[in-house]
Each structure stands twice: as C-alpha cells, then as structure tokens.
N, C-alpha and C positions, 0 to 999 in steps of 0.2 A: 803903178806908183804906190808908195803906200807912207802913210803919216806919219813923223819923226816930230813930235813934241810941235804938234798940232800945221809942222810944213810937208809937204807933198815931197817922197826923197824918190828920185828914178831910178829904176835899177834895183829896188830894193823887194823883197820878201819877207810878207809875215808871214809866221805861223803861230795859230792860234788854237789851245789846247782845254778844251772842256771837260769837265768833267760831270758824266750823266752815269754815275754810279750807283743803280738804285735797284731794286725797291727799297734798300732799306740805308740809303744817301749814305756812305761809304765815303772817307778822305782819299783821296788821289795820292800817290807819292810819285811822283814822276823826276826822275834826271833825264835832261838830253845834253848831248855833245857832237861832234863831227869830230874828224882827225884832229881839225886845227884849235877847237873854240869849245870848252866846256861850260855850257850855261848854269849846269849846279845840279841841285836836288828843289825840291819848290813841292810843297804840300798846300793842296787845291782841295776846297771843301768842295762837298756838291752844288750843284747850278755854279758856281765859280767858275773860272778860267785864268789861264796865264797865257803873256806871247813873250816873242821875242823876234826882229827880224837881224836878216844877213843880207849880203850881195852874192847870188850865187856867183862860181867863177864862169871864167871866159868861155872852158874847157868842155863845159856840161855833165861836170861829175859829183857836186855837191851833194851831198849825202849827211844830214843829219839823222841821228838813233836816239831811242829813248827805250830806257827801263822803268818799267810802270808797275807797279804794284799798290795792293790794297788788303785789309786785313778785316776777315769778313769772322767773328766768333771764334777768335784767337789762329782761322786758317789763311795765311799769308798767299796772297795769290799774285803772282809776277809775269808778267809780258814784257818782250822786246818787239819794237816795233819800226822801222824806218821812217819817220814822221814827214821828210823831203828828203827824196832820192829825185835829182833834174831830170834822169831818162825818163820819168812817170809822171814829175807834177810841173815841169816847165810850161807848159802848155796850159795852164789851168789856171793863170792870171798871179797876182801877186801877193792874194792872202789865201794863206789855206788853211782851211779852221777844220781842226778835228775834234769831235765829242768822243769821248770815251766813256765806251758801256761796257758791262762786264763779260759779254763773249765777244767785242771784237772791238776797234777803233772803227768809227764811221765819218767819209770825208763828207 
C-alpha cells in the first residue's frame, strides 16, 4: 500500500528518487516517463528527493525510464536508467527508493 495525500491506496507504487550526488553536492536533473505517463523534468538538490506513484498493470510489464543528468565544472554527465521495470522490482513491495550517486543508481 502506499500513501495518497496521507490515505493508504492498494495497488499502488512509489517510487522515490534521491539524490546523493557528491562529493561536491551536484543538482540532479532527472525526467522519467513510461509509454503511457510523462512525469516531466524535476531538478533535485542534493540530500533532496522527489516521488511519484502508479498502478502497475495487470500484465506485469510496467516499465518506467529516466534520463538523469548532472553538470560537474561545465562537464554534463547523463544516465538512462529503468527506475521500475515489474519483471525486477514487483517483488520488492511498494516503494522503491533509489539514491542516485555518481557511478551508479543504488536501490
């Protein structure tokens, strides 16, 4: 279950996106989308975070992406990353918080 404007919603999915961009605390620029639902562009200071949840479908194909990038002494650095793909993180309850560091996303 997971919290909808402080009620318990079943069925549903967060995911929750940090940003541990450091040593030298670096803005996040992150967009994620799926096929169907573009959540945006969304600019995360460090220690910050953003979420957003969904309903995965019936099917077990949901698959959310995200283009991540950060701009370290004018050198732009970007990652794609699959933030919820169902075959990987169904299993693994109904928030999934990822920290993002600068070599890798960590669940």
């Amino acid at each position: 279950m997971v919290m909808s404007n402080g009620i318990m919603v079943e069925g549903r999915t967060k995911v929750r996106i940090m940003n541990e961009l450091e040593p030298v605390y670096l803005n996040l620029t992150a967009h994620c989308k799926s096929k169907d639902d573009d959540i945006g562009t969304k600019v995360v200071a460090y220690g910050e975070w953003f979420e957003f949840d969904f309903k995965p479908n019936i099917w077990g194909t949901t698959l959310f992406f995200c283009s991540m990038s950060w701009d370290n002494n004018n050198t732009v650095t970007t990652h794609n990353f699959d933030i919820y793909k169902s075959s990987r993180d169904k299993d693994k309850g109904s928030l999934c918080w990822w920290m993002i560091k600068v070599d890798k996303p960590c669940y």
